[in-house]
N, CA, C, O and CB atoms as a CASP TS submission, in Angstrom:
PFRMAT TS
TARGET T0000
AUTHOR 0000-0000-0000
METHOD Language model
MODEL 1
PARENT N/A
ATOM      1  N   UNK     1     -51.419  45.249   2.953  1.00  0.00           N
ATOM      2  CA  UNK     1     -51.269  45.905   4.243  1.00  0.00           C
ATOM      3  C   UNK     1     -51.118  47.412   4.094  1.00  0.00           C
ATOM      4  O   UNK     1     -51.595  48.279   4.826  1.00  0.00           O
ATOM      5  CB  UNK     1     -50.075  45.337   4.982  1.00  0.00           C
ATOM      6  N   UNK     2     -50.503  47.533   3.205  1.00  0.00           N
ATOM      7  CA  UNK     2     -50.001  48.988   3.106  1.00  0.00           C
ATOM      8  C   UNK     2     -51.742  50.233   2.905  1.00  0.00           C
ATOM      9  O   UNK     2     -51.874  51.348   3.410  1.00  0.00           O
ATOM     10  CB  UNK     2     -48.677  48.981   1.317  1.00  0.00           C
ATOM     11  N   UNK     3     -52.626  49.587   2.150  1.00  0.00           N
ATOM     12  CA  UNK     3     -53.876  50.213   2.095  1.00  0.00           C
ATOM     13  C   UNK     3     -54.316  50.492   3.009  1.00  0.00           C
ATOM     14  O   UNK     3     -54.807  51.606   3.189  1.00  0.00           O
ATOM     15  CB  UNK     3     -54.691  49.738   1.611  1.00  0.00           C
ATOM     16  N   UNK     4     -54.279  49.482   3.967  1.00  0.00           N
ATOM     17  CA  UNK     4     -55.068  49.537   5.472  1.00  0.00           C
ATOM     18  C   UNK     4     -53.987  50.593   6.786  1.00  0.00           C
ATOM     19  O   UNK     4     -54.450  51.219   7.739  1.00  0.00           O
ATOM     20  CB  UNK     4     -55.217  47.445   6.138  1.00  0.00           C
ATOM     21  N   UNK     5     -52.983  50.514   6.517  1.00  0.00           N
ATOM     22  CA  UNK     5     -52.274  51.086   6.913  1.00  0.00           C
ATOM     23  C   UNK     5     -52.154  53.137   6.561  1.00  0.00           C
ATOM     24  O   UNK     5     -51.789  54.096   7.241  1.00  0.00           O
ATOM     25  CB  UNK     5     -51.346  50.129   6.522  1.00  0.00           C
ATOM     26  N   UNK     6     -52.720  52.950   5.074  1.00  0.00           N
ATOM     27  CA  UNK     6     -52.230  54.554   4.785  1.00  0.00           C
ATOM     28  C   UNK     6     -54.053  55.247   5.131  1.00  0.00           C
ATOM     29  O   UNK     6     -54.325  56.435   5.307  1.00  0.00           O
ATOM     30  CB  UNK     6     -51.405  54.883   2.530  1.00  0.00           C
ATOM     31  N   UNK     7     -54.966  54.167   5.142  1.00  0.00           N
ATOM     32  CA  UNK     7     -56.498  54.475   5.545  1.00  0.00           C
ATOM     33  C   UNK     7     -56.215  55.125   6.859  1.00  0.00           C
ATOM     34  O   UNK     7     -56.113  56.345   6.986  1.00  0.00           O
ATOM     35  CB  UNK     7     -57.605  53.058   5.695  1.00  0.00           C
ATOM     36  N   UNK     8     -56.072  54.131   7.980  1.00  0.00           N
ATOM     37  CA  UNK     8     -55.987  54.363   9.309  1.00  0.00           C
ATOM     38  C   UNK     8     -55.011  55.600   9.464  1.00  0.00           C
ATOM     39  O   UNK     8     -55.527  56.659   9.820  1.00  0.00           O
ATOM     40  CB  UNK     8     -55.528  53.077  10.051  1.00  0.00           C
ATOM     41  N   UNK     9     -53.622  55.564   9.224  1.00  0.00           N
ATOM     42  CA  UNK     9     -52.942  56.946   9.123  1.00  0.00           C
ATOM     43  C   UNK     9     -53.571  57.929   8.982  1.00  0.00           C
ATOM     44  O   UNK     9     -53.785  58.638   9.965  1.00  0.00           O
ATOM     45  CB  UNK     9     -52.161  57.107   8.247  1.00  0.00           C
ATOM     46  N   UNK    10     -54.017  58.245   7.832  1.00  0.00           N
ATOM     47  CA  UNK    10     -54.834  59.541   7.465  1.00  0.00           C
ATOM     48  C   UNK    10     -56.167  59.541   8.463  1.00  0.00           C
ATOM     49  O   UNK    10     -56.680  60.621   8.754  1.00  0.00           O
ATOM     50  CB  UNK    10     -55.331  59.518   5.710  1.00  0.00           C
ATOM     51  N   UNK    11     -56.592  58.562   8.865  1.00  0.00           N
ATOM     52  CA  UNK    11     -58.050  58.925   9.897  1.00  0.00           C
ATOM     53  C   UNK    11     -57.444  58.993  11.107  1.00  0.00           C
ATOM     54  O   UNK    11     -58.353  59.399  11.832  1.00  0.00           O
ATOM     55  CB  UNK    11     -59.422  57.702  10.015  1.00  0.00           C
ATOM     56  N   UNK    12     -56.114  58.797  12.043  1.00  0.00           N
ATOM     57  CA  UNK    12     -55.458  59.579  12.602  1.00  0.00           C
ATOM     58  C   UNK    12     -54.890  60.818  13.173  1.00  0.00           C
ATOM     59  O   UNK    12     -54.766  61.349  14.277  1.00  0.00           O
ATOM     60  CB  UNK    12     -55.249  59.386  12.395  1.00  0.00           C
ATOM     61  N   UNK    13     -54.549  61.082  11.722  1.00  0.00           N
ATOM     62  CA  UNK    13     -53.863  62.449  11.423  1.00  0.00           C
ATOM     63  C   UNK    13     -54.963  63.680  11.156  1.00  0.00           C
ATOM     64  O   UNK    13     -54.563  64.841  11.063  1.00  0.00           O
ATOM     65  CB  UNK    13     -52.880  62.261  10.029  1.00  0.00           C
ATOM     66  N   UNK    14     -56.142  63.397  11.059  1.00  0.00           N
ATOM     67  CA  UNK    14     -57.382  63.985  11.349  1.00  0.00           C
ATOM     68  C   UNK    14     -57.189  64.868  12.776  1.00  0.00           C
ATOM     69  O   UNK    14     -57.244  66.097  12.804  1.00  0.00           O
ATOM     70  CB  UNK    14     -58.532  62.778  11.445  1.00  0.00           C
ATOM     71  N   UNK    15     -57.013  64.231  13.656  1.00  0.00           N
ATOM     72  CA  UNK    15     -57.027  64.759  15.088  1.00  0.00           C
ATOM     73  C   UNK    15     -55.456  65.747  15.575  1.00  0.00           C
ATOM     74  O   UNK    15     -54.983  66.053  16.670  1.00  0.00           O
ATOM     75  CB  UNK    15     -57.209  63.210  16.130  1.00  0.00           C
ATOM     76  N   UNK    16     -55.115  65.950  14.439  1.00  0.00           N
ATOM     77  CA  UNK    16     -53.427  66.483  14.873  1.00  0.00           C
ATOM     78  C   UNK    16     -53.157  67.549  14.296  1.00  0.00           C
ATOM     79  O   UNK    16     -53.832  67.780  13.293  1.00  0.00           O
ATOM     80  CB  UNK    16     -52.166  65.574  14.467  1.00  0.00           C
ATOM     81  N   UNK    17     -52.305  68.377  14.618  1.00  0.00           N
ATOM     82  CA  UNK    17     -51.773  69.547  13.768  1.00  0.00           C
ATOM     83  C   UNK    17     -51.209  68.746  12.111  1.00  0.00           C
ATOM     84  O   UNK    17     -50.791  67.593  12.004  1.00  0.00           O
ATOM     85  CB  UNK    17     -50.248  70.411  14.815  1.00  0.00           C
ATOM     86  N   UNK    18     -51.319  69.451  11.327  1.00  0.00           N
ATOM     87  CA  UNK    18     -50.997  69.193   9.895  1.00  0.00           C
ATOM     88  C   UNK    18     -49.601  69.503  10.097  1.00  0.00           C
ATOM     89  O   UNK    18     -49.148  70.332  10.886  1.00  0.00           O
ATOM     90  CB  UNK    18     -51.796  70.082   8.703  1.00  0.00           C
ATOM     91  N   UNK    19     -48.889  68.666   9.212  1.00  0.00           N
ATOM     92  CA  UNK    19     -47.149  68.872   9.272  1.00  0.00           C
ATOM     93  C   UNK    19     -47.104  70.172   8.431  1.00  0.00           C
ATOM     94  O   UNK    19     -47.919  70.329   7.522  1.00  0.00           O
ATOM     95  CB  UNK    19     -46.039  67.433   8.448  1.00  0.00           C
ATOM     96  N   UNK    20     -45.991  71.281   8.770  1.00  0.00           N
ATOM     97  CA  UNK    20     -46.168  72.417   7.765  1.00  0.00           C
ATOM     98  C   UNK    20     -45.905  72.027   6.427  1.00  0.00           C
ATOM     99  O   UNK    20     -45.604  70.903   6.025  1.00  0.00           O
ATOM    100  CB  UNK    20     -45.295  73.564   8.052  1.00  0.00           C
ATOM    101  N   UNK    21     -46.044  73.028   5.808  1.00  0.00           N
ATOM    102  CA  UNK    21     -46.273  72.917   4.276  1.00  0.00           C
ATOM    103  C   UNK    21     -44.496  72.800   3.319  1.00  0.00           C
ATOM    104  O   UNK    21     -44.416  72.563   2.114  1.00  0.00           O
ATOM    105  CB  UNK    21     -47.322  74.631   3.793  1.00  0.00           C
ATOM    106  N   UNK    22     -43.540  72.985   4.046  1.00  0.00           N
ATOM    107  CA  UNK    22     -42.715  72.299   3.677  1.00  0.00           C
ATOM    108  C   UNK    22     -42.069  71.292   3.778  1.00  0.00           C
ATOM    109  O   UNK    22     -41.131  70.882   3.093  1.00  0.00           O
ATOM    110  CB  UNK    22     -42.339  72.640   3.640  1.00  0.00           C
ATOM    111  N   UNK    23     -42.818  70.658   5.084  1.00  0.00           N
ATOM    112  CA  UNK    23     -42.401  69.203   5.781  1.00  0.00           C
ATOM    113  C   UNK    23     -43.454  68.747   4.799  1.00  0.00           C
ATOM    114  O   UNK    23     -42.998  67.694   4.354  1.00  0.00           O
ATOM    115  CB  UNK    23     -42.613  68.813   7.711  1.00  0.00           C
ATOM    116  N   UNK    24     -44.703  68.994   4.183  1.00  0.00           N
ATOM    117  CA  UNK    24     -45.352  68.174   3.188  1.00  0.00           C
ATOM    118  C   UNK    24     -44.300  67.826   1.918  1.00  0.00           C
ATOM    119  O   UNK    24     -44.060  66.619   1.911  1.00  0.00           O
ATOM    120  CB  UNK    24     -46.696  68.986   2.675  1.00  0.00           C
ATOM    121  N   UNK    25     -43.919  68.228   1.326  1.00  0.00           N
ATOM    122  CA  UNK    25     -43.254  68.325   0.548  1.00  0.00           C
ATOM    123  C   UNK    25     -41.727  67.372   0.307  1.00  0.00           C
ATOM    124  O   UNK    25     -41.222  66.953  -0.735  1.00  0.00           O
ATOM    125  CB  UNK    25     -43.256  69.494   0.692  1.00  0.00           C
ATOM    126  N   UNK    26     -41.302  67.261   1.671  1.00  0.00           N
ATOM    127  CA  UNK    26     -40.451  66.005   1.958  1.00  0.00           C
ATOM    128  C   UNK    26     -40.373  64.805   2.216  1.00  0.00           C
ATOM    129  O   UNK    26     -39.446  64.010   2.057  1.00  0.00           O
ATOM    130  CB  UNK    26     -40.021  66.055   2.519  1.00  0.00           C
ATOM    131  N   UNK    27     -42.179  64.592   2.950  1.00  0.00           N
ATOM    132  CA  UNK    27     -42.672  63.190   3.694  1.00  0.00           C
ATOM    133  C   UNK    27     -41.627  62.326   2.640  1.00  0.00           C
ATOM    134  O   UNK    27     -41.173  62.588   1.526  1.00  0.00           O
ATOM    135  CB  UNK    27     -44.754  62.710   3.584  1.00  0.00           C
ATOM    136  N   UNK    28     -41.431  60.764   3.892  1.00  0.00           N
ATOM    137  CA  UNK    28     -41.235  60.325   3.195  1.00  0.00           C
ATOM    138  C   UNK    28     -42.577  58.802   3.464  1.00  0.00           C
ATOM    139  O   UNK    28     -43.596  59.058   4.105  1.00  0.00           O
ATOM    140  CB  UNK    28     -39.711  60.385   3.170  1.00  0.00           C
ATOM    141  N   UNK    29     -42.420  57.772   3.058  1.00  0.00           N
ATOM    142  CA  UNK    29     -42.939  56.622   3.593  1.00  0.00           C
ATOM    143  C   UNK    29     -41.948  55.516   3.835  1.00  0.00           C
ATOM    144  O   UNK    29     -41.288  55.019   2.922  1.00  0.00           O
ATOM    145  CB  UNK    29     -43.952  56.184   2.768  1.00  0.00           C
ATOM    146  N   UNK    30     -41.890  55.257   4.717  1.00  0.00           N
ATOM    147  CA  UNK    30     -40.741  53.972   5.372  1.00  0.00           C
ATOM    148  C   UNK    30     -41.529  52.790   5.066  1.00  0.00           C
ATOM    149  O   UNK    30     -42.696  53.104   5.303  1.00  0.00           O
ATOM    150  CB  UNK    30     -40.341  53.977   7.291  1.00  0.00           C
ATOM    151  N   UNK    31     -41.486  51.794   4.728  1.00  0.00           N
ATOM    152  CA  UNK    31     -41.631  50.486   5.203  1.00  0.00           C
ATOM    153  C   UNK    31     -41.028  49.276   5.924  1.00  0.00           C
ATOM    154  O   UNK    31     -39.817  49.159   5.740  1.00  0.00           O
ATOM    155  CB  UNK    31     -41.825  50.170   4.521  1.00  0.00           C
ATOM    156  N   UNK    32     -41.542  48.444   6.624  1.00  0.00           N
ATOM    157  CA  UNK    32     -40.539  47.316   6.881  1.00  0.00           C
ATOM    158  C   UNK    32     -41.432  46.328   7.439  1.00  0.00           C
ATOM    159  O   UNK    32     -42.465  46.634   8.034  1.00  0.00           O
ATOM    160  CB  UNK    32     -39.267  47.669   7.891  1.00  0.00           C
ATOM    161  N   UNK    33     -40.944  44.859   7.202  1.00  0.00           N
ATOM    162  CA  UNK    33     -41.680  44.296   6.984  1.00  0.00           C
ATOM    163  C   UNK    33     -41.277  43.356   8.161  1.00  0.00           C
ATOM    164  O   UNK    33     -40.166  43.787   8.467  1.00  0.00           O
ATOM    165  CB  UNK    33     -41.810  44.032   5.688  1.00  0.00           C
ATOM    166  N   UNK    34     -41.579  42.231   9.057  1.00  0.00           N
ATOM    167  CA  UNK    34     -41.458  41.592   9.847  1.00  0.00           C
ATOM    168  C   UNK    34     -42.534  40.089  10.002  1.00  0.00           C
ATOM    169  O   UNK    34     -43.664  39.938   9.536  1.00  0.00           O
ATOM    170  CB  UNK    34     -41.441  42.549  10.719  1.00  0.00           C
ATOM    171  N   UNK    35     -41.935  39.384  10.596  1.00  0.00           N
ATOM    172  CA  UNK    35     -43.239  38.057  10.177  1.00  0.00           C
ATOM    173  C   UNK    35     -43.474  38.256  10.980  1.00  0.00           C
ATOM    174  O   UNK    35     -42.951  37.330  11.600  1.00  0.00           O
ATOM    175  CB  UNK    35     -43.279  36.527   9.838  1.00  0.00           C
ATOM    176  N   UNK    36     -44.192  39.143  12.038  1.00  0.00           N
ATOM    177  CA  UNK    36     -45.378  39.103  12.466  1.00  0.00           C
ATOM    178  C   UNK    36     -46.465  40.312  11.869  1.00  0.00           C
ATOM    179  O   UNK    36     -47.691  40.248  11.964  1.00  0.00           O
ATOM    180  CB  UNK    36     -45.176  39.109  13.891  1.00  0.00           C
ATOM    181  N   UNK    37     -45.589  41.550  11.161  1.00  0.00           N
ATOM    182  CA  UNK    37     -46.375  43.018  10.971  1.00  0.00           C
ATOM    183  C   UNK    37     -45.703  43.916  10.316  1.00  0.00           C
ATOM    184  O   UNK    37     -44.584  44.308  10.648  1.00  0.00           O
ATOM    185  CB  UNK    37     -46.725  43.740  12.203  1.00  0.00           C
ATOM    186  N   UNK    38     -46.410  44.347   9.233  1.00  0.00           N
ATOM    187  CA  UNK    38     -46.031  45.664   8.626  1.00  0.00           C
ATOM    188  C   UNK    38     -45.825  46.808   8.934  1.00  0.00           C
ATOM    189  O   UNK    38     -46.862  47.464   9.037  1.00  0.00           O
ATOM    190  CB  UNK    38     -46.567  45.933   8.021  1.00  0.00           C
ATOM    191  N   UNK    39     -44.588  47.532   9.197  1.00  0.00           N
ATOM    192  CA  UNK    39     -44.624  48.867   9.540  1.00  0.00           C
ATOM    193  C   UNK    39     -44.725  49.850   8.888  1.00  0.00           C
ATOM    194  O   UNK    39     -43.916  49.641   7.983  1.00  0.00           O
ATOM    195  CB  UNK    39     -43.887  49.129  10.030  1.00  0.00           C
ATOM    196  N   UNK    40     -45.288  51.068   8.662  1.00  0.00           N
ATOM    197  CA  UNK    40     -45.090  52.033   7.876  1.00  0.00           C
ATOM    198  C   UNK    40     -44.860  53.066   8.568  1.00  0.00           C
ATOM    199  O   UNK    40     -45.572  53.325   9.538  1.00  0.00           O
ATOM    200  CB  UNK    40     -45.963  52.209   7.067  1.00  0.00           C
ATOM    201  N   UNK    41     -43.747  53.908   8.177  1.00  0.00           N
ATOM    202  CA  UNK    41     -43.365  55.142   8.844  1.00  0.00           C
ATOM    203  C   UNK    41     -43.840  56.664   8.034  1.00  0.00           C
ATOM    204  O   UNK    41     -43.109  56.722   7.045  1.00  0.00           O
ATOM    205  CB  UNK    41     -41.717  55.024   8.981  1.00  0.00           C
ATOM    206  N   UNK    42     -44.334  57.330   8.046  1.00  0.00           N
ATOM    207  CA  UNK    42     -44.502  58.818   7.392  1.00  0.00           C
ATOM    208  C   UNK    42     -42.924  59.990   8.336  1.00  0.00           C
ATOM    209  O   UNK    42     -42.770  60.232   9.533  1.00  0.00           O
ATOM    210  CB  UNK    42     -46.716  59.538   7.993  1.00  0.00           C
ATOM    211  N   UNK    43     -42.291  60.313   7.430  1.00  0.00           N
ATOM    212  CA  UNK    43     -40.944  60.735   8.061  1.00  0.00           C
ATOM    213  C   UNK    43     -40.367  61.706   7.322  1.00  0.00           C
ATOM    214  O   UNK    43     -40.134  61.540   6.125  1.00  0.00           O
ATOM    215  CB  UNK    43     -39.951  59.656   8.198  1.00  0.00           C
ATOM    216  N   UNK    44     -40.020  63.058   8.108  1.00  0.00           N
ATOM    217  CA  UNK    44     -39.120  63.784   7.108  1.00  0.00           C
ATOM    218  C   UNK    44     -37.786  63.851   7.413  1.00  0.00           C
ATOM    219  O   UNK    44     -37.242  64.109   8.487  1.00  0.00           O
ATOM    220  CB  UNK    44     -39.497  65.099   6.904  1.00  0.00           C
ATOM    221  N   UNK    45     -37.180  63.503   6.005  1.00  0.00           N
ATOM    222  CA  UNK    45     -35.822  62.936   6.727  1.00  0.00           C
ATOM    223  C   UNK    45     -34.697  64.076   6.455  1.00  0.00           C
ATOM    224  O   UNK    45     -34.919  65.148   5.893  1.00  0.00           O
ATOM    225  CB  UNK    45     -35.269  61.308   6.010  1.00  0.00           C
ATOM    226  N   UNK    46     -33.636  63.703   6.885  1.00  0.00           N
ATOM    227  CA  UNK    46     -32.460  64.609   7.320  1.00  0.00           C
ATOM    228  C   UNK    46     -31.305  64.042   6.743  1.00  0.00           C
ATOM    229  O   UNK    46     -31.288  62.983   6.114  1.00  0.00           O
ATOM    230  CB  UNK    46     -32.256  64.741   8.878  1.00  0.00           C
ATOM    231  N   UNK    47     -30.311  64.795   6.980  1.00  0.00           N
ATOM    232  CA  UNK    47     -29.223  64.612   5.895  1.00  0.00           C
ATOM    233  C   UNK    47     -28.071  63.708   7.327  1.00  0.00           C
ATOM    234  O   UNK    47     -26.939  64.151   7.518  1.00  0.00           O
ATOM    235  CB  UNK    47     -28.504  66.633   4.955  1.00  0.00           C
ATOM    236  N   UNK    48     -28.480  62.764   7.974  1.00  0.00           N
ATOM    237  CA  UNK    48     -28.239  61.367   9.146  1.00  0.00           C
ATOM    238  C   UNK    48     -29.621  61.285   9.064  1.00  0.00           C
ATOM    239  O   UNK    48     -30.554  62.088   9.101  1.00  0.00           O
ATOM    240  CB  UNK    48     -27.478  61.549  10.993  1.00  0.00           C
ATOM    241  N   UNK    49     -29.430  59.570   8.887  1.00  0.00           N
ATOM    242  CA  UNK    49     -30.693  59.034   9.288  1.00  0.00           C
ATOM    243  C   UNK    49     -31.863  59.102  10.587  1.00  0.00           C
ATOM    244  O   UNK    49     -33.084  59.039  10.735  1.00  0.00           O
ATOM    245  CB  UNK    49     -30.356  58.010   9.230  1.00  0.00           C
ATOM    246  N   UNK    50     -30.377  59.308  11.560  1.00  0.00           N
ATOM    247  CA  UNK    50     -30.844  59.108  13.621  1.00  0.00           C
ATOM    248  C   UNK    50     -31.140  60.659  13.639  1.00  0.00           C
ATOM    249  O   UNK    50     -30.974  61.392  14.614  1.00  0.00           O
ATOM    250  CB  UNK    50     -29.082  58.507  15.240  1.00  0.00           C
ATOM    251  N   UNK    51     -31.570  61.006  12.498  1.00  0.00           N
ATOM    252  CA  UNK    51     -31.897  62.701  12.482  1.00  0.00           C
ATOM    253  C   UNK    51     -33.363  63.022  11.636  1.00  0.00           C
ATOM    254  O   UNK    51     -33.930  64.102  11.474  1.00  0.00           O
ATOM    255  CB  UNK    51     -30.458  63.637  11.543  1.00  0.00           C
ATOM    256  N   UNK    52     -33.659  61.961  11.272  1.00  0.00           N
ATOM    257  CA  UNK    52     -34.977  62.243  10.363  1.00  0.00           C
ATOM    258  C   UNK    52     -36.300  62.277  11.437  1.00  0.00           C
ATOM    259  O   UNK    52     -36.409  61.372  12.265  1.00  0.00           O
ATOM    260  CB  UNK    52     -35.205  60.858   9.075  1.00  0.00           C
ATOM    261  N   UNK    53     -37.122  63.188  11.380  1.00  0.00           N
ATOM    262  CA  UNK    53     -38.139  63.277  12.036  1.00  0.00           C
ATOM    263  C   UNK    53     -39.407  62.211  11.877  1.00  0.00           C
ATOM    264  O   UNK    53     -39.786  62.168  10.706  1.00  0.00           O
ATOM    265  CB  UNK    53     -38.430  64.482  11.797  1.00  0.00           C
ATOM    266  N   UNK    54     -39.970  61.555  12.550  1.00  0.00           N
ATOM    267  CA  UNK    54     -40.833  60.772  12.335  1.00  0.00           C
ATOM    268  C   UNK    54     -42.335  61.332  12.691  1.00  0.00           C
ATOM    269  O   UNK    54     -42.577  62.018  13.684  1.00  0.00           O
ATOM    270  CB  UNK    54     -40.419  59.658  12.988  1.00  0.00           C
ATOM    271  N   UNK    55     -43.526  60.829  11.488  1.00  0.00           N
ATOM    272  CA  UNK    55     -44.739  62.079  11.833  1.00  0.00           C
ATOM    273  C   UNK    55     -45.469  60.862  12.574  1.00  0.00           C
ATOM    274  O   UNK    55     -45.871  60.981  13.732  1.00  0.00           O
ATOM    275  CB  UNK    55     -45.818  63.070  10.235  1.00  0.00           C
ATOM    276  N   UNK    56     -45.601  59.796  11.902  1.00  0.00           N
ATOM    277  CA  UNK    56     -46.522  58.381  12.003  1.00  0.00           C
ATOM    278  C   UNK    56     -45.987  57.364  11.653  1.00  0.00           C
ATOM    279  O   UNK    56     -45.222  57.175  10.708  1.00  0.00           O
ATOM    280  CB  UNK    56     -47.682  58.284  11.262  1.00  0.00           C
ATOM    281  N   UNK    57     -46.563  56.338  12.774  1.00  0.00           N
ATOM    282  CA  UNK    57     -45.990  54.404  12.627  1.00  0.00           C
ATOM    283  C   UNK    57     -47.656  54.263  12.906  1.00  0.00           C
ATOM    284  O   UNK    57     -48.430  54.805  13.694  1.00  0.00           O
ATOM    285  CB  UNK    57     -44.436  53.331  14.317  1.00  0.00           C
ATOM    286  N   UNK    58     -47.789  53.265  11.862  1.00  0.00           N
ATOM    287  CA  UNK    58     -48.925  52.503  11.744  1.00  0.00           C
ATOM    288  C   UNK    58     -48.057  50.748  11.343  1.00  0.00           C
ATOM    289  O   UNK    58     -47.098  50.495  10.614  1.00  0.00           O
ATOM    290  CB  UNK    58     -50.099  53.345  10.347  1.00  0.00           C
ATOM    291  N   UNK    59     -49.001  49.777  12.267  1.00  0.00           N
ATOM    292  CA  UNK    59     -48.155  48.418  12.479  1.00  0.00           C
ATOM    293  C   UNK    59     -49.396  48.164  12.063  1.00  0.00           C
ATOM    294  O   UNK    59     -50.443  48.452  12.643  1.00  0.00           O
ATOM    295  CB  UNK    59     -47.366  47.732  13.933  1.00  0.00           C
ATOM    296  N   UNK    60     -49.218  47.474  10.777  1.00  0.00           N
ATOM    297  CA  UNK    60     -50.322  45.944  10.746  1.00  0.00           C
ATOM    298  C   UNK    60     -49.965  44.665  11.184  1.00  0.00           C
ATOM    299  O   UNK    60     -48.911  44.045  11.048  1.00  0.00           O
ATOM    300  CB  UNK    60     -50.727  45.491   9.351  1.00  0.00           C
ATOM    301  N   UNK    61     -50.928  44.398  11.684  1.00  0.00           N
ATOM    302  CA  UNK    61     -50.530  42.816  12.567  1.00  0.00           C
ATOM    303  C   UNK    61     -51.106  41.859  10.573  1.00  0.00           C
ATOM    304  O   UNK    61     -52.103  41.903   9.852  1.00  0.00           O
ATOM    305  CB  UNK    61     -52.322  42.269  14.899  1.00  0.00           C
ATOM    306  N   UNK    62     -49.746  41.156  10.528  1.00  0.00           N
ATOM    307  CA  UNK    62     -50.217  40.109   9.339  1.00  0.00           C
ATOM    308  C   UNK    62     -51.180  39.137   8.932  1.00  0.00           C
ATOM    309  O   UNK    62     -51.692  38.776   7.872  1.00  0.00           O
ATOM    310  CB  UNK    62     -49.538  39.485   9.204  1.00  0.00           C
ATOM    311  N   UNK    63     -51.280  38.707  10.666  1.00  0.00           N
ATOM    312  CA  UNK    63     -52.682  37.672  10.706  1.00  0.00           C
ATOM    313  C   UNK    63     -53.911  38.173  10.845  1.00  0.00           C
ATOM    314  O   UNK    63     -54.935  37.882  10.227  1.00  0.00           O
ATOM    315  CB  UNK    63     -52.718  36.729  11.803  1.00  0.00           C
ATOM    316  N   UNK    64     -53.725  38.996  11.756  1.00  0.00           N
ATOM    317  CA  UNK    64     -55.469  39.313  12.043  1.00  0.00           C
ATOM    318  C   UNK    64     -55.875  41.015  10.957  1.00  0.00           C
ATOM    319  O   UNK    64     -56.823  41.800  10.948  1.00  0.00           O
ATOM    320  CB  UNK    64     -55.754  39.745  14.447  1.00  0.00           C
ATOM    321  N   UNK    65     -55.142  40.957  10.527  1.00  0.00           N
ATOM    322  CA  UNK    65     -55.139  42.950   9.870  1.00  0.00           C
ATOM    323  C   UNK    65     -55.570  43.821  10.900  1.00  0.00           C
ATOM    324  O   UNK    65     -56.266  44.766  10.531  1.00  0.00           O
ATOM    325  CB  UNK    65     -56.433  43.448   8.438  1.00  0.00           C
ATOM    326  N   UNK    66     -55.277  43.703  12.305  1.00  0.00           N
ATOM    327  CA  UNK    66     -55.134  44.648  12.636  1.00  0.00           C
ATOM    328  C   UNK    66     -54.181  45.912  12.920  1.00  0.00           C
ATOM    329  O   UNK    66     -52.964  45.743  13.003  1.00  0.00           O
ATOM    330  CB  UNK    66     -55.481  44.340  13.091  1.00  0.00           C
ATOM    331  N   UNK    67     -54.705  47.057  13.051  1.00  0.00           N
ATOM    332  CA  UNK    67     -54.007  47.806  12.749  1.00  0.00           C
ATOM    333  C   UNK    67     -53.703  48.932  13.882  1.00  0.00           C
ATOM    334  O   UNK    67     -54.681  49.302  14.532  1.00  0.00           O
ATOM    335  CB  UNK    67     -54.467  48.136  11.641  1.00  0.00           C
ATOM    336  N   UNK    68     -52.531  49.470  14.157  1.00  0.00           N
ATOM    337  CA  UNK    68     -52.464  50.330  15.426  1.00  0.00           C
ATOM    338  C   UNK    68     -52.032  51.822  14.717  1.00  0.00           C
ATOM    339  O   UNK    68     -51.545  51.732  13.590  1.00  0.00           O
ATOM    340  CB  UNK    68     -51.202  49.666  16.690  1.00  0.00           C
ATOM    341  N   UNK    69     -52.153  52.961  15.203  1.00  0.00           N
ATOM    342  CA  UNK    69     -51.529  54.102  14.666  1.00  0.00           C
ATOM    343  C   UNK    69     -50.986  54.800  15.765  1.00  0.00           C
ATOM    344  O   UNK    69     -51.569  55.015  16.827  1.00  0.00           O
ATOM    345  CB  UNK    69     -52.418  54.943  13.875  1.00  0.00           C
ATOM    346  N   UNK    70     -49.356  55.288  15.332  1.00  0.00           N
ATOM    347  CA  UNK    70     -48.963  56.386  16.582  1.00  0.00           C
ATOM    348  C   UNK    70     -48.826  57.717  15.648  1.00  0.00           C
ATOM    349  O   UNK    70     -48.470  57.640  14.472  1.00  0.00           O
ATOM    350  CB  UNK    70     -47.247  55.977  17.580  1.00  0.00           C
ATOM    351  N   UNK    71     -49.125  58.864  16.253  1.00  0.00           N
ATOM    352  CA  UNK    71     -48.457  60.111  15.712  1.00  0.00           C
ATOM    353  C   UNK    71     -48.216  61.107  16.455  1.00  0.00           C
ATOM    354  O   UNK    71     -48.771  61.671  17.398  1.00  0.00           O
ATOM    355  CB  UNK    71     -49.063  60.646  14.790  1.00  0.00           C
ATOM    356  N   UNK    72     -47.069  61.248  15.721  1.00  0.00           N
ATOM    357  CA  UNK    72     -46.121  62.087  16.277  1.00  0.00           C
ATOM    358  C   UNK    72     -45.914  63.369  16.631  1.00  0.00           C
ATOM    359  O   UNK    72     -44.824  63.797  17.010  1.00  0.00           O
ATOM    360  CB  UNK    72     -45.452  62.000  15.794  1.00  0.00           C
ATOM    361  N   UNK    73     -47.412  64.338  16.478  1.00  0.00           N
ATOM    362  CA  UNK    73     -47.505  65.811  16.370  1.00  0.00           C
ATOM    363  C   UNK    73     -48.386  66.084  17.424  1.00  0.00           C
ATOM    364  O   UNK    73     -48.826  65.171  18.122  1.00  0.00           O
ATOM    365  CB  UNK    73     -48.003  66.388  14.996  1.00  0.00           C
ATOM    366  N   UNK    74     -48.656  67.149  17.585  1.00  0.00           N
ATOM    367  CA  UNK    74     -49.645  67.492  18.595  1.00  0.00           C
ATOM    368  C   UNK    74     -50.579  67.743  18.135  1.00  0.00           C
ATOM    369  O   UNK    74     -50.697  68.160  16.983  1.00  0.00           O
ATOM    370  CB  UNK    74     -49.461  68.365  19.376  1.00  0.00           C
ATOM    371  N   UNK    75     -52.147  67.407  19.518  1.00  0.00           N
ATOM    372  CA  UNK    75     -53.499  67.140  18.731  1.00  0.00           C
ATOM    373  C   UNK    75     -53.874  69.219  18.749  1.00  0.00           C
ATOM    374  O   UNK    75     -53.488  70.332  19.106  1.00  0.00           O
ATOM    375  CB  UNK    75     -55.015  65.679  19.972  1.00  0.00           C
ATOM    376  N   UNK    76     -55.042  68.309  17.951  1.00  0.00           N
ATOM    377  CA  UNK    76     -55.729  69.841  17.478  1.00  0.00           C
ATOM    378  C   UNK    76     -56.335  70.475  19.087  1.00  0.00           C
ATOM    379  O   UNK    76     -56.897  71.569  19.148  1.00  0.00           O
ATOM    380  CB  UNK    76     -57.403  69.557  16.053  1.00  0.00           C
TER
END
């Protein structure tokens, strides 16, 4: 899941402002897993969790591989 997940992300994040160049440097990748779908988070985090910035959630659905993307920046 996670392949299909970091594909779609990045063909996403195509259409958005680029996180600056020191928020590159921090990303993190979240996962979590659920029986119905994989989540992956792209996140720069903070020193509290309910404080870490989130860039992208991409959900794979387990059965069918499909895949949804949100992000979190503004488009180009």
């Amino acid at each position: 899941m996670e392949p299909v997940a970091k594909d779609a992300t990045f063909e996403a994040l195509k259409a958005h402002m680029p996180p600056s160049h020191e928020d590159k440097k921090t990303l993190v990748l979240g996962k979590m897993l659920t029986d119905e779908a994989g989540i992956f988070e792209l996140y720069v985090p903070a020193d509290r969790p309910q404080d870490a910035r989130v860039i992208s959630r991409a959900t794979v659905n387990r059965t069918t591989g499909q895949v949804a993307v949100e992000v979190f920046l503004p488009r180009l």
